[in-house]
N, CA and C of each residue as an Amber inpcrd file, in Angstrom:
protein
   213
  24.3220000  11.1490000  20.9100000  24.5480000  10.2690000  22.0410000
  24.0920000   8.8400000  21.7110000  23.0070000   8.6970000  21.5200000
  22.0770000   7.2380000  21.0930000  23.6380000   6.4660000  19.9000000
  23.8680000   7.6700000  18.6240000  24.5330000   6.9990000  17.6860000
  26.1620000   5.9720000  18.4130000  26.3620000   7.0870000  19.3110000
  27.6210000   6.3330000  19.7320000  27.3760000   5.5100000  20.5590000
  26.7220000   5.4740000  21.5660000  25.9660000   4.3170000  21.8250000
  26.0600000   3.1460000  21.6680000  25.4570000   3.0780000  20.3880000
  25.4090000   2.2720000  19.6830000  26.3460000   1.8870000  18.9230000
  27.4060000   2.4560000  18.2820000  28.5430000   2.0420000  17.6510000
  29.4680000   1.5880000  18.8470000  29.3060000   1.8440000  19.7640000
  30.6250000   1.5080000  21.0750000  29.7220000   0.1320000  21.0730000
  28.6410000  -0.1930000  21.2010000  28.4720000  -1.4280000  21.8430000
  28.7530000  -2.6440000  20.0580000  28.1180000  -1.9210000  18.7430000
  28.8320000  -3.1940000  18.3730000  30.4420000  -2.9900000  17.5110000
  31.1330000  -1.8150000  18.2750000  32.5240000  -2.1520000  17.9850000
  33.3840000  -2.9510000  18.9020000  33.0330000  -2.9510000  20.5390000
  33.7360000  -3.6570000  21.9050000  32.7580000  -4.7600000  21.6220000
  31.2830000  -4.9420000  21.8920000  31.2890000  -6.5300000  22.0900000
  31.1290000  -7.2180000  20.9430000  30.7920000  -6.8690000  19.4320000
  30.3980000  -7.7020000  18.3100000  32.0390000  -7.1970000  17.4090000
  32.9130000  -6.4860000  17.9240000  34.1580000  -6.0230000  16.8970000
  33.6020000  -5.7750000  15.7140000  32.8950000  -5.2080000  15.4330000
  32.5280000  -4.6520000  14.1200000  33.4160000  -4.2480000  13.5840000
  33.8530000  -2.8210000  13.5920000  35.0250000  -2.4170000  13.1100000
  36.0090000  -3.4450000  12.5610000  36.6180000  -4.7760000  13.0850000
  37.4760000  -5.5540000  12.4450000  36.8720000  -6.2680000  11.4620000
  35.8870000  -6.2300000  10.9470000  34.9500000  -7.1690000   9.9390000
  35.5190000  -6.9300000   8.6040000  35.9310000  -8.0870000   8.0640000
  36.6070000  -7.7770000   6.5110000  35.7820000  -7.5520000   5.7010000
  34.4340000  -7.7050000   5.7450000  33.1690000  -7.9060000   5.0170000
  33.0960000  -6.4970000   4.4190000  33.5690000  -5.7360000   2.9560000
  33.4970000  -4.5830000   2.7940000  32.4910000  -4.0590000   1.2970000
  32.3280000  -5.7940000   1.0620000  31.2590000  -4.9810000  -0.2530000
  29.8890000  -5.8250000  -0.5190000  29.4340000  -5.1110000  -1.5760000
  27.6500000  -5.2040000  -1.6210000  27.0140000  -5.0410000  -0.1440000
  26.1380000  -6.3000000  -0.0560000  25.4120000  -5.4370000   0.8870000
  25.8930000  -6.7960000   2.3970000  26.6670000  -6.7970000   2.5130000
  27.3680000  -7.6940000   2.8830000  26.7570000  -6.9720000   4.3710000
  28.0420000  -5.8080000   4.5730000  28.0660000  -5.0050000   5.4860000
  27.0000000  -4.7750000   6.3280000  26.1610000  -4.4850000   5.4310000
  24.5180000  -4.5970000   5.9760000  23.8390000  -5.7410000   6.7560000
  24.3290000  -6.4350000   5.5870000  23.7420000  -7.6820000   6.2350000
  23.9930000  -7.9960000   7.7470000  25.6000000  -8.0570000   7.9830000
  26.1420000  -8.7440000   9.0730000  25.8450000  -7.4350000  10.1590000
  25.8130000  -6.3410000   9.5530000  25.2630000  -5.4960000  10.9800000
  23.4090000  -5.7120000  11.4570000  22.6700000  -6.2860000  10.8570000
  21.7990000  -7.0700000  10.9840000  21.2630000  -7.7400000  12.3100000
  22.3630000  -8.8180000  12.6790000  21.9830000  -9.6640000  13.2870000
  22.7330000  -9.3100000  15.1650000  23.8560000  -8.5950000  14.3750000
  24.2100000  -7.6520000  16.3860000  22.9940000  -6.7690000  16.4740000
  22.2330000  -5.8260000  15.5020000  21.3960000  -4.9700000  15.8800000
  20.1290000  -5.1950000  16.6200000  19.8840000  -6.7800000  15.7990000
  18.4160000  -7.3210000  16.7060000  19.2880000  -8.0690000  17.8810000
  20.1900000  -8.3920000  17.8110000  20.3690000  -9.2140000  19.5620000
  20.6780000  -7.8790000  20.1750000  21.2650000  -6.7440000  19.9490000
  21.0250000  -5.4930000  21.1670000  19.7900000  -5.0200000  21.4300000
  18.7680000  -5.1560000  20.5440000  17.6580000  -4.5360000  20.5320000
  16.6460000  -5.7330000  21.6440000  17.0660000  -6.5660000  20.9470000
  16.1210000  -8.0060000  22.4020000  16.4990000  -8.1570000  23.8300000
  18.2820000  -8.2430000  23.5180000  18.4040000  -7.8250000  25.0690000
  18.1410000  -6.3330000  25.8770000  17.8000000  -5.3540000  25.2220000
  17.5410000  -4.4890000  25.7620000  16.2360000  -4.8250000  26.3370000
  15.1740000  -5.3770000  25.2330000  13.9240000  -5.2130000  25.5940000
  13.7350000  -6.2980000  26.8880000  14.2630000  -6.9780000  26.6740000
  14.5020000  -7.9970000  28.0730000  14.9420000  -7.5230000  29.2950000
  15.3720000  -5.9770000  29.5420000  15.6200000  -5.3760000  30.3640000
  17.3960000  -5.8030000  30.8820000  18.2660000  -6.1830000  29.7650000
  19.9800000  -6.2840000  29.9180000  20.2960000  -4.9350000  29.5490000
  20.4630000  -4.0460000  30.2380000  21.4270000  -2.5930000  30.7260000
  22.7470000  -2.7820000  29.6130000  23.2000000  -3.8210000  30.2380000
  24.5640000  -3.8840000  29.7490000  24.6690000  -5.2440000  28.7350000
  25.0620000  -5.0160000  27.4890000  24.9270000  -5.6480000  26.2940000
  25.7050000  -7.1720000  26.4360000  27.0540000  -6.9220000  26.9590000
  27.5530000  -8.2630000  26.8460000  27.8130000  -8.6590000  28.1310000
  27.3530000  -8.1710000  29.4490000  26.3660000  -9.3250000  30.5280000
  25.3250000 -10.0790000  30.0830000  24.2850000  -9.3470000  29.1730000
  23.2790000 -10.0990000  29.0240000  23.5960000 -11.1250000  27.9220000
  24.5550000 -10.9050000  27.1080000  24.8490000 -12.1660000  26.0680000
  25.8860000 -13.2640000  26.8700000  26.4900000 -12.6180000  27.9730000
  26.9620000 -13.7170000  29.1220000  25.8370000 -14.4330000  29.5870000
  25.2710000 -13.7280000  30.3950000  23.7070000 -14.2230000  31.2230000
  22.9440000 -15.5930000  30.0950000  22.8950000 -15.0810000  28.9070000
  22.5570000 -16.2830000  27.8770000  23.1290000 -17.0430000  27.8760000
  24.6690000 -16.9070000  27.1540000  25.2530000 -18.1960000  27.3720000
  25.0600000 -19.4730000  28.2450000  24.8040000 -18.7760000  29.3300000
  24.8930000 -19.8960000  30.2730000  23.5240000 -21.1080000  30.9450000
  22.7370000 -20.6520000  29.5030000  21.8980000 -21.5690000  29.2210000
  21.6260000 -22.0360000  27.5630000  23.0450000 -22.7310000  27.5470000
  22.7750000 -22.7110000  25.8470000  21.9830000 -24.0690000  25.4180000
  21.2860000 -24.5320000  26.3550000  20.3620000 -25.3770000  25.3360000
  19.0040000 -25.2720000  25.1150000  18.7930000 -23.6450000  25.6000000
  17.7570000 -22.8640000  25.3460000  17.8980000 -22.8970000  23.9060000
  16.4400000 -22.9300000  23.2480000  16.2650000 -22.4190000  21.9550000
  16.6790000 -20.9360000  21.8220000  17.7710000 -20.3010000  21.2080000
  17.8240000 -18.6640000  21.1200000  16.1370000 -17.6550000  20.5570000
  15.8270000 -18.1500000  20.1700000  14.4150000 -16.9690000  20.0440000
  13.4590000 -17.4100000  20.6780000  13.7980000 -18.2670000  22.2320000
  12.3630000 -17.9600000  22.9560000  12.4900000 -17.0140000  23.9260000
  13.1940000 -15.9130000  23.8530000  13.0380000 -14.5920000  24.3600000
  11.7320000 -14.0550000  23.6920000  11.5850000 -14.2340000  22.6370000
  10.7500000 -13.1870000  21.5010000   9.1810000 -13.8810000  21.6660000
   9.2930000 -15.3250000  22.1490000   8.0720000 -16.2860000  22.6000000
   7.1860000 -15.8150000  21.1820000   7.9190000 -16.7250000  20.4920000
   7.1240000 -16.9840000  19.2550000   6.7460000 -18.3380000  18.9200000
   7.2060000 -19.3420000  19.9770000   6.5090000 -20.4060000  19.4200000
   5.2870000 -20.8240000  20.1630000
């Protein structure tokens, strides 16, 4: 359950699946950076993955990692 999950959210909102990116560690890489923005908006309490990357947007002159309040 968790696995598909997780593949439904970054094949509909990040299109993974269409990524031409197919060798070394490419693949890896670019699944990377959808995995920590699902994992932050979760922890931020966004249910639903691409409301909460809507909900962001609409303050884009927020610095993006002061969710994580690291500075």
């Amino acid at each position: 359950m968790i696995e598909n999950r997780l593949h439904f959210v970054h094949d509909t909102t990040f299109t993974e699946d269409a990524s031409k990116i197919r060798t070394g560690h490419g693949p890896d890489n670019m699944a990377t950076l959808p995995s920590f923005a699902i994992n932050q908006l979760r922890a931020a309490g966004h249910p639903n993955i691409a409301a909460g990357l809507r909900e962001m947007s609409y303050t884009p002159f927020h610095h993006p990692l002061d969710p994580l309040d690291l500075a």
